[in-house]
N, C-alpha and C positions, 0 to 999 in steps of 0.2 A: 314442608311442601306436601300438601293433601293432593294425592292422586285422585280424581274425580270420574272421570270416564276417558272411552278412546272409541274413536270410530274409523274402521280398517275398510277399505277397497282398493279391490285388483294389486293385492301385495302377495308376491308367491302365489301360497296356495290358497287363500283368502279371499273368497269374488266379492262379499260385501257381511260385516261383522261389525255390532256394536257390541260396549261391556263398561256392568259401570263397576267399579272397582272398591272393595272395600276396605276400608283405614284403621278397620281392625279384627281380629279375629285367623283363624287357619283357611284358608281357601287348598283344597285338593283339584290341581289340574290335570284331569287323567285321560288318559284318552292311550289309543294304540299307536308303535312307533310308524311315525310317520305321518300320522293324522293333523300336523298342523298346530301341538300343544305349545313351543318353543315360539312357533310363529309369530301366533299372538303377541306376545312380551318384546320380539324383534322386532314387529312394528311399532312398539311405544317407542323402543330405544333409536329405533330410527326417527320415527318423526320430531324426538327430541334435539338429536343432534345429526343427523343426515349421515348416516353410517349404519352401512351392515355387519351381523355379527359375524355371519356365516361366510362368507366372503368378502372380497375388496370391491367387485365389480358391482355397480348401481344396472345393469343390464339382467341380473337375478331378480332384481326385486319386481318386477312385472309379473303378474298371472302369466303361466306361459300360454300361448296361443289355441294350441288342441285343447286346452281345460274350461275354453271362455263360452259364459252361455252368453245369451240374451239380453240380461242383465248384466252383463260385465262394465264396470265405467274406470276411467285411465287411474291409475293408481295412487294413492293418497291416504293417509292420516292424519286422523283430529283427532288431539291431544285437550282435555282440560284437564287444569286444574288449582290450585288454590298455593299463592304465596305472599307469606308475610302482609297479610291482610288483602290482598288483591286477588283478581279471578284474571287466571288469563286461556286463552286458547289459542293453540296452536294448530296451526293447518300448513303439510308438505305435501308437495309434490314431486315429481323427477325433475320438475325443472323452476319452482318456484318455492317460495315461504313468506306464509304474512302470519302475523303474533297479533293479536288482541289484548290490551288492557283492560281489565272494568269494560267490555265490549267496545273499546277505542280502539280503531287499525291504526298499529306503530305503523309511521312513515319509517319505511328502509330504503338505501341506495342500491341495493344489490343480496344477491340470496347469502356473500359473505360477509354482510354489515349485517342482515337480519340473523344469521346464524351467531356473530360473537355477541351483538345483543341479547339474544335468549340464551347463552352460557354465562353473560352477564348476570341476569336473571335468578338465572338454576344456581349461582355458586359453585358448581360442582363441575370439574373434568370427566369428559368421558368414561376414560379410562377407570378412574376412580369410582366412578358408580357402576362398571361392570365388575370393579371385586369386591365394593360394600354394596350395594344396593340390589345390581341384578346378577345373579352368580350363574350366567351363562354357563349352558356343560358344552361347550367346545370353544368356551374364551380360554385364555390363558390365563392360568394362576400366578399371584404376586407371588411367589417363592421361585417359581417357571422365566420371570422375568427381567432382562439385561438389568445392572446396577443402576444405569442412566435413567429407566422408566421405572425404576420402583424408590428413586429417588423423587421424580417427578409425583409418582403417586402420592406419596406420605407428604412432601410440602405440598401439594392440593390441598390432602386434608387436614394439615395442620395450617393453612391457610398463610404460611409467612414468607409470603413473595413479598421480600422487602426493598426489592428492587426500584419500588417508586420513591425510596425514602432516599435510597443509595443516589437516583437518579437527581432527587430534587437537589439532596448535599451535593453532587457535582455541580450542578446549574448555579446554587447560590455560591458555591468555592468559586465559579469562573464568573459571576455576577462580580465579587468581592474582588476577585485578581484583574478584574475588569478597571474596579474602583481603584485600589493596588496600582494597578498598573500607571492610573490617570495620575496618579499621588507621585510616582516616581518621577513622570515625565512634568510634575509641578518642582518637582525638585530639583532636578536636572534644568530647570528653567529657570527656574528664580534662582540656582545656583550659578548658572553663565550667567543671569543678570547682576546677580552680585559681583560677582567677577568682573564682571565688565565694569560696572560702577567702579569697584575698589582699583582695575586697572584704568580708569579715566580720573578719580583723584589722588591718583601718584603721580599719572602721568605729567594733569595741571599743572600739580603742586613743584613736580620738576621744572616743566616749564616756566613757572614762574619765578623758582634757585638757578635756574644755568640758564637764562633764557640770552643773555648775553654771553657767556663765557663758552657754550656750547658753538655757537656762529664763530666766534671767535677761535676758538681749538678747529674748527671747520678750516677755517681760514688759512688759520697755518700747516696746517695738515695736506692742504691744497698746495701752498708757497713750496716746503720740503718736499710734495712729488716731483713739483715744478724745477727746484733748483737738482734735483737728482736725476731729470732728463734732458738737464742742459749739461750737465757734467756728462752723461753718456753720449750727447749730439758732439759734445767737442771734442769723444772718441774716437767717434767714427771719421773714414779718410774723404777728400771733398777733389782727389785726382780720377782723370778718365783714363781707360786703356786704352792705347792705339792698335791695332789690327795689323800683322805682319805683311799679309799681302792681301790684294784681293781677290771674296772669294770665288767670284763669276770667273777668276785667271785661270786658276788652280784647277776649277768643277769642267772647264775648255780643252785643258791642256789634259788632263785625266780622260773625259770623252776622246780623242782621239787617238789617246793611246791605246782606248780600249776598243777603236777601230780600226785602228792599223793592227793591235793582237789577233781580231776576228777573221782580216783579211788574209794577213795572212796565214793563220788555220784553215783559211780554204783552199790558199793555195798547195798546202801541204796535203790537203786532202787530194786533191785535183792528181800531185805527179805520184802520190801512193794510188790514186786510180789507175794512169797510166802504166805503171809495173805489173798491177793486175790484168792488165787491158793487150799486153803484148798477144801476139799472135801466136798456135804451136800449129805445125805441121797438121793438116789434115791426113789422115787415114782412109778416107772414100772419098768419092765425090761428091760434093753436095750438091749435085744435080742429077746424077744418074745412078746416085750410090752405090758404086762399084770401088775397089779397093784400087788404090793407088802407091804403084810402086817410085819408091823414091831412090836416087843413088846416090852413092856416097856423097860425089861431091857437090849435089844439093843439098845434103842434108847439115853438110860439113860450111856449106856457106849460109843455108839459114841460122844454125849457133852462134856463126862470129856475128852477123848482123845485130843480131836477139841480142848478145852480151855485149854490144858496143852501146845500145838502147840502152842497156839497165844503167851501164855504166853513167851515161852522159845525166841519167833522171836520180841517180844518186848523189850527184854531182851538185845538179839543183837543191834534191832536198834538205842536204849539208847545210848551203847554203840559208836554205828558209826557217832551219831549225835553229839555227845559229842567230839569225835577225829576231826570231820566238824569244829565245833568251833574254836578247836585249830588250826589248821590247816588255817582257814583265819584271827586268830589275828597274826600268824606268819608273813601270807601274808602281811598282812597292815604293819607290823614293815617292810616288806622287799624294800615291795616299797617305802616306807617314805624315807629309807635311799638311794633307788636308784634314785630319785627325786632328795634328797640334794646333792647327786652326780652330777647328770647333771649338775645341777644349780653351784656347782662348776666347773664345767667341760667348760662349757659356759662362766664363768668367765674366768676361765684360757686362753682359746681359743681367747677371746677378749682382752686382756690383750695381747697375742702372737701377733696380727695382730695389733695393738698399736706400741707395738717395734718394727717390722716390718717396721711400716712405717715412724715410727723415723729414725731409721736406712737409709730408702729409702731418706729421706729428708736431712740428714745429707747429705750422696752422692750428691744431688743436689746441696749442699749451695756448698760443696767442689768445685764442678766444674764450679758454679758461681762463685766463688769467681778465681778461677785460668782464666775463661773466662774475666772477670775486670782487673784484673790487667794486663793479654796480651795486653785487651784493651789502658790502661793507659801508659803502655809501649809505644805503637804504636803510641799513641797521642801525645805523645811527640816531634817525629820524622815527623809529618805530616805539610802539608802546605795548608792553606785556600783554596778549591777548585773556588770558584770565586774570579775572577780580577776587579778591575777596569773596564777597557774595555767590558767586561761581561756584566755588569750594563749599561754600556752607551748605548751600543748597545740593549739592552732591553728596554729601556726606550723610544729610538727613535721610536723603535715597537710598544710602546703603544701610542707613539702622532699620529702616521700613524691612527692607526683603531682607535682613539677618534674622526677625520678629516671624517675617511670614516665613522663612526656612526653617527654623524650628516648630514654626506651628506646623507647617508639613511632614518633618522628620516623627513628630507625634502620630501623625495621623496614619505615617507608613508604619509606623512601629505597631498599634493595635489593628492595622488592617493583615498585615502580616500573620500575626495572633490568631486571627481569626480564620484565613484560609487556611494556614495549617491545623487547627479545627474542622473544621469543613473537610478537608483534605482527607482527615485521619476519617470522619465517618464513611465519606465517600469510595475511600479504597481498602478500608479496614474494619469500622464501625458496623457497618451495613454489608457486609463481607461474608463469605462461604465461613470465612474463620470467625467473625467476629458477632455481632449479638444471635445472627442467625443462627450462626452452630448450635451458640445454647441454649435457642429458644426451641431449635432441630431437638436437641438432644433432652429436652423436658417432657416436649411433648410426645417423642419417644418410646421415654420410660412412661407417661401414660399410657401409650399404646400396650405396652409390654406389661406391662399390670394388667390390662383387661385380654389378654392372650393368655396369661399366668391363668386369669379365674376360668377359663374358658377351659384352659389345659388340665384344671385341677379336675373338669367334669369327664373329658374325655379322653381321659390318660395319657398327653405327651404336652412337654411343656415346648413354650415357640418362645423365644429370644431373638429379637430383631437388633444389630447394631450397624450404624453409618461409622466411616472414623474422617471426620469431617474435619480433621486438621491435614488429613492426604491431599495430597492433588487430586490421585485418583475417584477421593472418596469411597472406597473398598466397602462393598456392603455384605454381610454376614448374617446368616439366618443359621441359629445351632437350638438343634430339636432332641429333648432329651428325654425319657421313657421316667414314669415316675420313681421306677429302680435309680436314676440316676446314671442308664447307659445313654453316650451322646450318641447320634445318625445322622447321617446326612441324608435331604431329603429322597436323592434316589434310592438309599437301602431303604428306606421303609417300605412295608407291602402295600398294596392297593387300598386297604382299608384305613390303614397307618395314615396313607398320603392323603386321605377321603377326609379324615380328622384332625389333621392339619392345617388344608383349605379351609374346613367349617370352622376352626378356631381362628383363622385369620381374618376369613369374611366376618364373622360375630364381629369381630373386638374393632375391626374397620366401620362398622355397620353404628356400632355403638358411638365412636369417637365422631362421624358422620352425624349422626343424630347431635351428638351433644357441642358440637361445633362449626356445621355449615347450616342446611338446610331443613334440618331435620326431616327428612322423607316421610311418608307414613304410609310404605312399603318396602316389603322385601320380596325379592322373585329369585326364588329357588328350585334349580334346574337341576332334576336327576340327581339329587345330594344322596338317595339311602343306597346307591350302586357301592357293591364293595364295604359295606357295614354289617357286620354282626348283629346280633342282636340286641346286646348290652348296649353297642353303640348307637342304634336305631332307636330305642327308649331314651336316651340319654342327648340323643340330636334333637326327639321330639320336645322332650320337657325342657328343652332348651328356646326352642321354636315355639312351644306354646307361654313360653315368658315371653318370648318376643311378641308374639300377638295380643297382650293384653296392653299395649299401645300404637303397634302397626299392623296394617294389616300383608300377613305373607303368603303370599302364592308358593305352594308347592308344587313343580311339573313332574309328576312320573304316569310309565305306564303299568306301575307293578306297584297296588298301595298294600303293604305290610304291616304299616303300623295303627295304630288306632285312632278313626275316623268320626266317630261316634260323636266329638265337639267339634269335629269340623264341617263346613262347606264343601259343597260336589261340584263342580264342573268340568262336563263331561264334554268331550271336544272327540270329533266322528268327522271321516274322512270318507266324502261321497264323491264318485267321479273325481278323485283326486283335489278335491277342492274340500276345505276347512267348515266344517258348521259346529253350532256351539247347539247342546236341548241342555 
């Protein structure tokens, strides 16, 4: 990928910037902090993949308002540049994107169809070209980053998303269990049909050995139920019951007993009313309510009266309680006997519906038996319904699908073979565990080889491992001083840490090169912060190997090291706004 030029407006600090980019050689981008030097390189990264580095929000990326002259126009970048033999150019906006081929505008559906088209394009993950490509100083370093994205990152750049391989084996595994599947239900088909064949020339051929002797064992089988429910009809009894009395006599005579008991209960109610009902002496008047004096011998003659009353209504009630008596030992004899009615009555009743269905059962043998011997008649006169030829020609039916049931049971057998092939790529083959791991872990150990040479320049070695047989996939980076003391990366100093990124970015930057897109730049942001001097010579002649095939941008505001073979651009910050002299 040859970077060619970029043309910047209304981005941040930027009102309108063109730059054409060189593909080889050291470029110094220097400028004072603040001046907009980082800017520049943000807007390529943006207009490649619509993302800011500096923030999440697309609401930064506009010139702010108080900064905007006259010439201010809405914000956008033009990107060219050159791949794999084609020239393309790219043009964003905040709210658009069209891509050029060979000066052909790619038809896109949407700014997220035109966006995975040009990562189509580029080969390369974002992410992955901010830690090989552009080594932003306020991105996040691969060593800084969750195990999940710095897995992501290194299969980018080792490029073996074999997920389309993984995806195709499953499609053909259920294409074939498709097949599989059609082969079983051939089987299962021409097996009932065999079956049914081989149970219709037994059945014939039955038919054909007991075709008489079967009707006939029918026959008598019929005759022996027949004489076994004439032997039980001659069990049963063929006398009626007679009915003691009758029962409208008894249900009469019972009603009136049970009104003359009620009557006279009321009569008895009636002279215990009258006991109650006696009169006693008033005490006042019941007109003037004044107190009434009584003398003796009225007092003495209303008692006898009063107790001659009780006496004569006790007299009665003797009486009435005494007729009560009789009156429900009548009862009791009346129902006793309408009881032992019923209970004959219900016997009788049961006893009717017995003959009854004697009777109904007789009727049935009769018709059985005239149904038999039509039959027997008829049998006489009949002729075996299968022939010969009937048989043969069934038989040949059954060799046919015995021929095509083994040819199916073949057919299941290597289709079988073959899904579980399919199967194994699909969920093992093409697997975290399985070619991927060790294509993971090859290209790896190249990675770690060109970290190794990188570490031997700038004194600490980087060791990258996945353990890609975990579930978690545990990722491990152990950094170790050329004495052979290990650190992890936060004990090391600031410059330590400076020299660890630069050895990570190289060796990405390299495998990047020699395995996707090959870029033909690098943009390095504020790399000599935190460097010695030993290690500031040793960054360079490291950066000026790299530039005798890309060309690299270096952003600082402090140039230390020696300029003398390299390019100046000078980037000045007027009115808060970016110019390039």
């Amino acid at each position: 990928m040859k970077l060619a030029s970029v043309k910047i407006k209304g981005f941040r600090s930027i009102e309108s910037l063109e730059l054409t980019l060189q593909d080889k050689g050291v470029t110094f981008v220097q400028g004072a902090n603040g001046a907009g030097k980082s800017t520049i390189f943000e807007a390529i990264y943006w207009g490649l993949w619509g993302k800011p580095i500096k923030s999440t929000s697309l609401s930064d990326i506009s010139t702010k308002t108080e900064y905007r002259t006259s010439k201010w126009e809405p914000t956008s970048v033009e990107v060219e540049f050159q791949l794999k033999g084609k020239s393309f150019r790219v043009t964003r906006t905040l709210s658009d994107l069209f891509i050029w081929v060979d000066a052909q505008l790619l038809p896109i559906e949407n700014k997220a169809d035109g966006q995975a088209k040009l990562e189509a394009f580029l080969g390369i993950s974002s992410n992955l070209f901010q830690q090989g490509v552009f080594f932003a100083q306020k991105s996040l370093r691969l060593v800084d980053q969750k195990d999940t994205d710095k897995r992501e990152i290194l299969e980018s750049l080792f490029d073996i998303d074999i997920s389309k391989y993984a995806s195709y084996a499953k499609e053909t595994e259920q294409a074939i269990r498709a097949n599989l599947n059609s082969a079983i239900h051939k089987i299962a088909l021409t097996e009932q049909q065999l079956q049914t064949k081989i149970s219709s020339y037994k059945q014939n051929v039955g038919i054909r050995e007991n075709f008489t002797a079967n009707i006939a064992s029918m026959v008598a089988s019929k005759r022996t139920d027949l004489d076994v429910q004439k032997s039980d009809l001659l069990l049963l009894p063929n006398d009626e019951l007679e009915l003691v009395a009758p029962k409208e006599v008894l249900m009469t005579e019972l009603h009136a007993l049970e009104n003359r008991y009620h009557s006279n209960t009321s009569l008895i109610n009636k002279v215990n009313q009258k006991r109650l009902n006696l009169p006693l002496l008033d005490e006042t008047c019941p007109t003037c309510k004044q107190a009434i004096t009584w003398t003796h011998e009225q007092v003495a003659e209303y008692d006898a009266t009063r107790a001659a009353s009780l006496v004569e209504l006790d007299k009665e009630l003797a009486l009435l309680e005494a007729e009560a008596l009789v009156i429900c030992l009548q009862k009791d004899v009346k129902e006793k006997e309408r009881n032992a009615y019923m209970t004959k009555y219900r016997e009788y009743s049961e006893a009717q519906m017995r003959f009854q269905a004697i009777n109904n059962k007789k009727e049935q043998l009769k018709t059985s038996i005239a149904v038999l011997e039509k039959a027997i008649f008829d049998l006489h006169g009949m002729e075996c319904p299968v022939s010969v030829q009937d048989l043969e020609t069934i038989a040949s039916e059954q060799e046919l699908l015995t021929e095509a049931l083994e040819h199916w049971q073949e057919v299941k057998e290597s289709l079988e073979q073959k899904v579980e092939l399919y199967k194994y790529w699909a969920t093992v083959g093409f697997s975290n565990k399985g070619i991927k791991a060790y294509i993971f872990q090859a290209l790896l150990s190249k990675l770690n080889t060109q970290l190794r040479i990188y570490g031997e320049s700038l004194g600490l070695y980087v060791f990258l491992d996945v353990k890609t047989e975990t579930k978690s996939k545990n990722f491990s980076i152990e950094i170790t001083t050329l004495e052979g003391v290990v650190k992890a990366y936060d004990e090391l100093s600031g410059g330590e840490q400076k020299r660890v990124d630069l050895i990570v970015s190289f060796a990405l930057h390299d495998l990047i090169v020699a395995t996707l897109v090959a870029p033909s730049f690098l943009v390095m942001d504020e790399v000599f912060e935190g460097l010695d001097e030993s290690g500031l010579d040793t960054a360079m002649q490291l950066i000026r190997s790299k530039a005798e095939t890309c060309g690299v941008y270096l952003i600082t505001h402090d140039i230390k090291a020696d300029i003398s073979f390299a390019n100046i651009l000078n980037v000045k910050s007027k009115n808060n706004l970016t110019y390039i002299y």
